[in-house]
C-alpha positions in Angstrom: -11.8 62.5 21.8 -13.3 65.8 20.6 -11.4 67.8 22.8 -8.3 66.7 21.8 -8.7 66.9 17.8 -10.6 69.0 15.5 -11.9 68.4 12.4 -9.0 69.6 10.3 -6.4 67.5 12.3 -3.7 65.5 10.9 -5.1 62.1 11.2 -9.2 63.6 9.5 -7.3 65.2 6.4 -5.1 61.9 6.0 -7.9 59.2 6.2 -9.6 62.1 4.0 -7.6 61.8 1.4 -7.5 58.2 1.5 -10.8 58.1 1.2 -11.5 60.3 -1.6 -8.8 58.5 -3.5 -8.7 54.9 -2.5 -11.5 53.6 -1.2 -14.5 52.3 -3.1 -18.1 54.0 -3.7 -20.1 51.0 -2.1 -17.5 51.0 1.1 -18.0 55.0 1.5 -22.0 54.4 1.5 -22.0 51.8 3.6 -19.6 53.5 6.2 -22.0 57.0 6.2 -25.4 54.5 6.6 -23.7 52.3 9.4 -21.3 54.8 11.0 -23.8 57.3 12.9 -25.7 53.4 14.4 -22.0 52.4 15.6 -21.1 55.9 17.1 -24.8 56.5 18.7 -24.4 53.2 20.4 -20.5 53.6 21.4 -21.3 56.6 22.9 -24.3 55.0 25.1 -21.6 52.2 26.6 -20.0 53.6 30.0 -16.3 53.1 28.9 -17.1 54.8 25.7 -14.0 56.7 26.3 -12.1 53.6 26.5 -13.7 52.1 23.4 -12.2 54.7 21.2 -9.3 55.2 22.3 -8.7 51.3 21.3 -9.9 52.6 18.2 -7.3 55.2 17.8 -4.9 53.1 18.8 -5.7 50.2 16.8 -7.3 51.6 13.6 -6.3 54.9 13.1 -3.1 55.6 13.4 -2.2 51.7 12.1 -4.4 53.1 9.1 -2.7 56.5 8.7 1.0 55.3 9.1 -0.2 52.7 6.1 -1.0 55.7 4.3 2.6 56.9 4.7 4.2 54.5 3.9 2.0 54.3 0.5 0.7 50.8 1.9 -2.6 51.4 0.5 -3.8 47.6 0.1 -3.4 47.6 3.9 -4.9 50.7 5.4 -7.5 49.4 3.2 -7.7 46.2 4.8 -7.8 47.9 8.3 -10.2 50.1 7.4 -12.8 47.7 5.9 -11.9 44.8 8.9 -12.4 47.4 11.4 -15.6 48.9 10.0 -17.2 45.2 10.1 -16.2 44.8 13.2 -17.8 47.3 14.7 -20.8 46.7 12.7 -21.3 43.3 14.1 -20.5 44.3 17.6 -22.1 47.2 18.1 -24.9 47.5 14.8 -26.5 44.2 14.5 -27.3 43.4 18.0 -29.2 46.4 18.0 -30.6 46.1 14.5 -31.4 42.3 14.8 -33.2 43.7 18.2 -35.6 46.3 16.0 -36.4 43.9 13.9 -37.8 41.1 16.6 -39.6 44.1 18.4 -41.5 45.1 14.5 -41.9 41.6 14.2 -43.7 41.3 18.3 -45.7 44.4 17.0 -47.0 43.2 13.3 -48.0 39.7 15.0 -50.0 41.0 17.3 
């Protein structure tokens, strides 16, 4: 979806700004350590395309038209719900497969 927005559109400077004022410290590291892991493996999927544009759809703008309305408490909740989600669909298969294939290796 690069093509269609830039990094100083609308939606970026409003989930910015959320973020700079609203969401917590630990939630910011934990999105920048698992984010790049989510997007690398989106990106490998063959509807990729598909995959986030349901994420537009379903967390972004839901998140950014919470942020108009000043419903904070709930483009917080989407935020957070849709972070772990995506962690434990896309991150932890692939972690939890590292880590059997170190363990195969240091056995051996």
């Amino acid at each position: 979806m690069q093509e269609t927005f830039d990094d100083s559109c609308q939606e970026l400077m409003a989930l910015r700004w959320f973020r700079d004022n609203f969401v917590l410290k630990e939630d910011i590291k934990h999105y920048y350590d698992i984010a790049p892991i989510i997007v690398n493996l989106i990106n490998l999927q063959p509807n990729s395309n598909k995959i986030y544009k349901w994420i537009y759809e379903n967390v972004i703008m839901p998140s950014i038209v919470a942020i108009q309305k000043g419903n904070y408490e709930i483009a917080y909740d989407i935020y957070k719900n849709s972070v772990l989600a995506l962690e434990e669909k896309f991150a932890k298969p692939n972690i939890q497969q590292q880590f059997v294939k170190t363990l195969k290796k240091i056995r051996k």
